[in-house]
N, C-alpha and C positions, 0 to 999 in steps of 0.2 A: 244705509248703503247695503246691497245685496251683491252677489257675487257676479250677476250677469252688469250690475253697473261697473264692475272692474272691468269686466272685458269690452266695455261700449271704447276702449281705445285701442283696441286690437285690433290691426288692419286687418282687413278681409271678412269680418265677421259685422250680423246686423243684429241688433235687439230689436224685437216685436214683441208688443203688450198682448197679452192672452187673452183677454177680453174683459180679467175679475176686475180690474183697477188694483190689482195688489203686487202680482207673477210677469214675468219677461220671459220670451223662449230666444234660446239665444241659434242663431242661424249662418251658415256658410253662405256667404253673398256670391263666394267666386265659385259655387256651384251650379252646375247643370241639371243637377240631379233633385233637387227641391233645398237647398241647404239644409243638408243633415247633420247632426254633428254625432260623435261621438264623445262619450267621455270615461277617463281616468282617472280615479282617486285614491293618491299614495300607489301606485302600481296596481292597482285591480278595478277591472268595468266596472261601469256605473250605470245604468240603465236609469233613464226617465222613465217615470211610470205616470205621470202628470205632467203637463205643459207648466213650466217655469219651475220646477219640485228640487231642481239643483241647487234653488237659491235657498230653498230651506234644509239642505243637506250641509252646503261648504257656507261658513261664515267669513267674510275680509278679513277679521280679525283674524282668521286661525289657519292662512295662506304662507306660506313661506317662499312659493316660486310656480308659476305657470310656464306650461309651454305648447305650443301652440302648431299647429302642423294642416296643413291644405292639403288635401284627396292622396295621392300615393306619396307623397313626401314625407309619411307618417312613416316613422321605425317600425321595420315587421313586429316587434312586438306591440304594438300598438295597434297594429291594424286589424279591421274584423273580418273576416271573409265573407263576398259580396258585395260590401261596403267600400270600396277603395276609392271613391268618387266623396266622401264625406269626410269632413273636417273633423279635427279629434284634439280634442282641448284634455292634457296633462295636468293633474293638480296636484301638489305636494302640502302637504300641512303640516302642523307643528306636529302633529300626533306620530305622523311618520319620521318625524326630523327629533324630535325630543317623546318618546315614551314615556310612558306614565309611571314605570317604575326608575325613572333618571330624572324626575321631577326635582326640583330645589325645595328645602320645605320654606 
């Protein structure tokens, strides 16, 4: 399971295969503007540098809460400037929710 299969149940949002048979680029359907997405990890951008490369960044296992936001409905601190028309998918993970030095041993 990769992280764009978790969000294949999020309204508004489409998966499309990137052509490897491996990667999914995940896309704003209820956009105008080419479904862009934005994204956030633990509170700081996240820039795609490869089509589907998020899903080798956040693993299911290590998710603790998604949140999900459509063109200007995103919280100014989330939003990018020029950007206001694309979707911005929030990610929180254990890392941010349990540090490494609050670990249990």
């Amino acid at each position: 399971m990769s992280f764009s299969d978790v969000m294949r149940v999020a309204p508004g949002l489409r998966i499309v295969p990137t052509g490897d048979g491996r990667t999914s680029v995940i896309q704003d359907s209820r956009s105008a503007s080419g479904g862009c997405v934005n994204y956030w990890v633990d509170g700081t951008p996240w820039t795609t540098m490869t089509p589907g490369d998020i899903d080798s960044y956040i693993r299911p296992s290590e998710l603790v809460a998604i949140e999900l936001y459509h063109g200007s409905q995103a919280p100014p601190q989330y939003q990018v400037s020029g950007q206001s028309g694309c979707a911005v998918i929030v990610a929180w993970t254990v890392a941010k929710v349990r540090p490494s030095n609050n670990k249990r041993p």
